[in-house]
C-alpha positions as CSV (number, residue, x, y, z in Angstrom):
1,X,-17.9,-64.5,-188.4
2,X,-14.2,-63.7,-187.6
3,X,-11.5,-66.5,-187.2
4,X,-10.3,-66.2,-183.7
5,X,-7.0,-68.2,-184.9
6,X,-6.4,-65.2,-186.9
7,X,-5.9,-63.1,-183.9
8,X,-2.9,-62.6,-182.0
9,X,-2.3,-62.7,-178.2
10,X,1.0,-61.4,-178.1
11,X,3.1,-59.1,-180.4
12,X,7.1,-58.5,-179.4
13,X,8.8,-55.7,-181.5
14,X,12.9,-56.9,-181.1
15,X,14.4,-53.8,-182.3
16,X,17.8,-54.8,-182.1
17,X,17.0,-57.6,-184.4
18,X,14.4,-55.8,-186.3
19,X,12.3,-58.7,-186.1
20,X,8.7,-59.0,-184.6
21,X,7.4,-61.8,-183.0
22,X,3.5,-62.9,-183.1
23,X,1.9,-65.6,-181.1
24,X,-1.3,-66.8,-182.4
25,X,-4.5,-67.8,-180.8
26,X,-4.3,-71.0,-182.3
27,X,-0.6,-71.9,-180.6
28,X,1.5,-70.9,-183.7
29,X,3.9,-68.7,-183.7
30,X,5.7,-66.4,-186.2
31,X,9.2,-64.2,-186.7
32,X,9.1,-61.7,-189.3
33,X,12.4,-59.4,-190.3
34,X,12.1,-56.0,-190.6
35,X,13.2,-56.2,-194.6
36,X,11.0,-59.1,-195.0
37,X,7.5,-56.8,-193.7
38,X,9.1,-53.8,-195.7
39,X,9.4,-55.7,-199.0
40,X,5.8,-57.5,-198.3
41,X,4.6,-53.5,-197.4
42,X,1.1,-53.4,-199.4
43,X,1.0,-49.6,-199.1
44,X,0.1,-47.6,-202.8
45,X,3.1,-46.2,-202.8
46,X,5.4,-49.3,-202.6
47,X,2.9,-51.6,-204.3
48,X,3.5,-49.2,-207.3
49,X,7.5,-49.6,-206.7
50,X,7.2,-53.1,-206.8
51,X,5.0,-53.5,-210.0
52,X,7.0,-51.2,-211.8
53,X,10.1,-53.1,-210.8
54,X,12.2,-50.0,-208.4
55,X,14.3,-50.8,-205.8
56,X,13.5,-49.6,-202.7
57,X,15.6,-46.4,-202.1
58,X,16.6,-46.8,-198.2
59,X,18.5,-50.1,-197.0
60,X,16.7,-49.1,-193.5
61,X,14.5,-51.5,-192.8
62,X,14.8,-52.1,-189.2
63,X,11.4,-51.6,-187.5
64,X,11.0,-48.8,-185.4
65,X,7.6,-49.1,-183.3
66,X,4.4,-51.2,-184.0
67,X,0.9,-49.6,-183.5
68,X,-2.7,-51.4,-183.1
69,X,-4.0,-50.3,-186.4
70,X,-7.8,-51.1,-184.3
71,X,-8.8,-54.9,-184.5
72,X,-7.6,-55.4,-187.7
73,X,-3.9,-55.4,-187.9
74,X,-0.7,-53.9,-187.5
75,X,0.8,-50.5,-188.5
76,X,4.5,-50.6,-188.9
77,X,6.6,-47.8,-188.5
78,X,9.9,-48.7,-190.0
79,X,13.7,-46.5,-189.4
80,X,13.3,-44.3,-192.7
81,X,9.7,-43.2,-191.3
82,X,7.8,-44.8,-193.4
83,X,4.2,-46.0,-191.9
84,X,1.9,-46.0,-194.6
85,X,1.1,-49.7,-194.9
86,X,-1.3,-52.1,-192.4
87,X,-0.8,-55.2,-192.2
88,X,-3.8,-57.4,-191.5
89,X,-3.7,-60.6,-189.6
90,X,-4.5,-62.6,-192.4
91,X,-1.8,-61.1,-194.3
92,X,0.8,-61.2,-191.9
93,X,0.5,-64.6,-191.8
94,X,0.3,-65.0,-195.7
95,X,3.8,-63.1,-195.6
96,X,5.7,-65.7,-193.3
97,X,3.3,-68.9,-195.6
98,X,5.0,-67.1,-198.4
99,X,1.3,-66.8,-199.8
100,X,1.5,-62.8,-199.6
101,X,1.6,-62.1,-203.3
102,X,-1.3,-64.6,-203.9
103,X,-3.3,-62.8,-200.5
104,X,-2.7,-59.8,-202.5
105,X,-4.7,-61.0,-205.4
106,X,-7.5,-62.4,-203.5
């Protein structure tokens, strides 16, 4: 059974701002920054970079287009290119919690 509070009913991409807005099914809300979804970005590539401790290499983190990644999340296309990661609902919401690293684990 899925939680419909998990689900969003509308997604705004502010690209001036590089923030993205998401209003939830259940009547919450939540703004997430550009650099905030590219450090949280559970991709291999930069979960590697952050257990390893690198920096991230570009300071680009505005967002440049969101994409349905089917029912289950988001797919983030950020200003350097990079689109590897998909967010889940779940997560997304973990990230603004500040429960992502412990949604990670689970």
């Amino acid at each position: 059974m899925t939680d419909n509070s998990l689900h969003p009913i509308d997604i705004t991409l502010h690209k001036a701002s590089a923030e993205l807005d998401i209003s939830w099914a259940d009547g919450s809300a939540t703004r997430l920054s550009g650099a905030m979804l590219r450090q949280f970005c559970a991709c291999s590539g930069c979960r590697a970079r952050n257990l390893i401790g690198t920096r991230l290499i570009t300071d680009n983190t505005a967002i440049a287009d969101v994409q349905m990644a089917g029912i289950a999340g988001l797919q983030i296309i950020f200003g350097d290119g990079h689109d590897r990661g998909v967010f889940p609902w779940a997560y997304l919401r973990a990230i603004e919690a500040g429960t992502a690293l412990q949604h990670l684990d689970s």
